[in-house]
N, C-alpha and C positions, 0 to 999 in steps of 0.2 A: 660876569655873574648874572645870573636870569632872576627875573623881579618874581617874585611870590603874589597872588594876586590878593589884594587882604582879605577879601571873602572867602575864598579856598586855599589855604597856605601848603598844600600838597604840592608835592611832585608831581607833575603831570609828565604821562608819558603816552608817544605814541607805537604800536607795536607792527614792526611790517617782517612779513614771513609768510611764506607759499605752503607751509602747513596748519593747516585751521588747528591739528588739534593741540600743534604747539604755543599756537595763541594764544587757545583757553586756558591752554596748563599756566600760560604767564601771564594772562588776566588774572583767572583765580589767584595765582599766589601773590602778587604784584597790589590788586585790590582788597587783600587780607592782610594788607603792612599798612596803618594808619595815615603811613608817610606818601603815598603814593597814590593816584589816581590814573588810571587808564583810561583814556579821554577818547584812547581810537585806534582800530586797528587796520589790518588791510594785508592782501599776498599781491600786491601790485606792486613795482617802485615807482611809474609814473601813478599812481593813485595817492602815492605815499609822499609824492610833492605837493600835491595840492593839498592834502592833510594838515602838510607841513606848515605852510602859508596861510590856512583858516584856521588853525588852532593854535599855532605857534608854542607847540609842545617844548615843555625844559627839556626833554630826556626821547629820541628816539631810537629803539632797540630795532639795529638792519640784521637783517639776513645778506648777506652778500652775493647766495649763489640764488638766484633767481631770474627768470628770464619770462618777457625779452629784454627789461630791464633791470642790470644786476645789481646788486648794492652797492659797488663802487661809483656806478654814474649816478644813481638817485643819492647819491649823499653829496656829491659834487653841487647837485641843482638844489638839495635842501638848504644848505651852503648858502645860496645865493637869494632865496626868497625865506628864508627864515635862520638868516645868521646863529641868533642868542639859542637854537634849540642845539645841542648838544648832544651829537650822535655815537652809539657804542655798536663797535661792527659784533655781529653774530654769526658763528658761521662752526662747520663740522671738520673746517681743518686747522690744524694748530702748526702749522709752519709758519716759524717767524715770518715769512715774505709775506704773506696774506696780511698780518696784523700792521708790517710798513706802509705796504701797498695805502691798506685803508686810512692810517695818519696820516698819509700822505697828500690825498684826498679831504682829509677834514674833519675825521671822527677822532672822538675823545679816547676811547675806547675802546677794546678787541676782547670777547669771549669767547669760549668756545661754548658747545653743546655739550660737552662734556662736565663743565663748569656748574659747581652746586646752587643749588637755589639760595645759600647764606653769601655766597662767593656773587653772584650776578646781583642781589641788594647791595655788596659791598658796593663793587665796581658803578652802580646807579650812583652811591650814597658820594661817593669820591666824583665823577665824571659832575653830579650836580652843582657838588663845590668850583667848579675850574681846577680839577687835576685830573691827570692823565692815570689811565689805568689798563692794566694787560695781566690776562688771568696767569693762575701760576702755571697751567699748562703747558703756554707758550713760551713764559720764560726760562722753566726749566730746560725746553729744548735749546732754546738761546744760549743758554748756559754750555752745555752740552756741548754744542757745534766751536763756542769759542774755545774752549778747554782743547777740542778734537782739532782745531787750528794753530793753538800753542803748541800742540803736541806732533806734528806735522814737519818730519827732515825741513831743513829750511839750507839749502846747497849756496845761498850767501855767504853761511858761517866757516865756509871753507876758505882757505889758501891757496894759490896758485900754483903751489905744489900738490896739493891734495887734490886738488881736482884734476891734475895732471897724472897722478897717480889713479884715480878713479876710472880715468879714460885707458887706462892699463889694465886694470882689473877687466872692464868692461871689453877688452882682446881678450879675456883667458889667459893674462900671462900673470905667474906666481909670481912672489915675493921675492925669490933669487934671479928671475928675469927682468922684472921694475929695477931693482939695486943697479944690474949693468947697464939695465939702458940709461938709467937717471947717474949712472957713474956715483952712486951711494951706497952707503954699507944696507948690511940685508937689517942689522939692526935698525938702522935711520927709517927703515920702509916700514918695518913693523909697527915703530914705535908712530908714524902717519895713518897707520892702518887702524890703529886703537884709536887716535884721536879722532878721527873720520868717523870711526861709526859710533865716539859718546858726542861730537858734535850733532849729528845726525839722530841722536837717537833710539839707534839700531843693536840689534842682541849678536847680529851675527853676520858673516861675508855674505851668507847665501839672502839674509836679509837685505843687504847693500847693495847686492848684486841685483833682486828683485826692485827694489827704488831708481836703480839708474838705468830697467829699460823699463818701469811707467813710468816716470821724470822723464825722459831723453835727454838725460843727463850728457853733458858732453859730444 
């Protein structure tokens, strides 16, 4: 938890970003909330360490794409010479990896630019507490990608028969071809062929068929 200083009980925050006029937009609004004070800015990352170290801000808002130093390495070395400040990464892409990437690193917190001026106070409001925050942008995608991976054939759920038979389909050979070569009724095929594609799935053969040559299935 970072100490409030008793003379100034505000949020101090410092702001690093390679566009000036995104500063100002987050000065003004940032120094228009009673809670807050913006103590310093800067579009440097090595500038933005030593900011870090002389002011020892609660609250550091990165941009992460900036160069020659990006926000991932200036949060790394803010890290190290000013621990208690508490950094929320900023940046214009909302894939989850970006927002790991940078907790991984060190920052409390991941916004995007897309993210409302009531939504990036929250994120401040919470990251000053000691808790972690990540706007709803990127979690919505989070969401999204896991759903789109529950929902993804998963070819474990098969049987050694089925998969045996999928490697038949996958010759072009029907239902009364499988049956003789597997020495099974054409029923028994069918009734593996249904199961295969709700194990799978899948609406249809021509759907099964396209899963097992991007798989390489078999």
């Amino acid at each position: 938890m970072f100490e409030h200083n008793p003379v100034n009980d505000k949020i101090t925050i410092l702001i690093v970003d390679d566009h000036k006029l995104i500063r100002d937009t987050w000065s003004f609004i940032l120094n228009s909330d009673p809670r807050f004070q913006v103590i310093a800015e800067t579009d440097s990352g090595k500038e933005a360490i030593e900011l870090a170290e002389n002011n020892r801000p609660h609250i550091v808002l990165m941009d992460i794409n900036m160069s020659p130093m990006n926000g991932f390495e200036a949060t790394k070395e803010i890290r190290k010479v000013s621990p208690d400040s508490k950094i929320i990464g900023v940046s214009m892409h909302s894939q989850p990896a970006y927002a790991k990437k940078m907790l991984q690193v060190g920052a409390m917190g991941y916004i995007t630019k897309n993210s409302s001026k009531e939504e990036m106070i929250g994120a401040i409001s919470e990251v000053a507490q000691g808790n972690k925050y990540i706007c709803h942008e990127v979690k919505a995608i989070l969401s999204e990608q896991i759903l789109e991976d529950n929902e993804k054939p998963d070819i474990n759920l098969l049987s050694q028969r089925e998969i045996e038979i999928i490697e038949l389909i996958k010759q072009g050979q029907s239902s009364k071809e499988i049956a003789q070569q597997l020495n099974i009724t054409l029923k028994t095929v069918e009734v593996h062929r249904h199961n295969i594609l709700k194990k799978l799935n899948l609406k249809n053969t021509a759907a099964l068929v396209n899963f097992i040559n991007n798989a390489g299935v078999a």
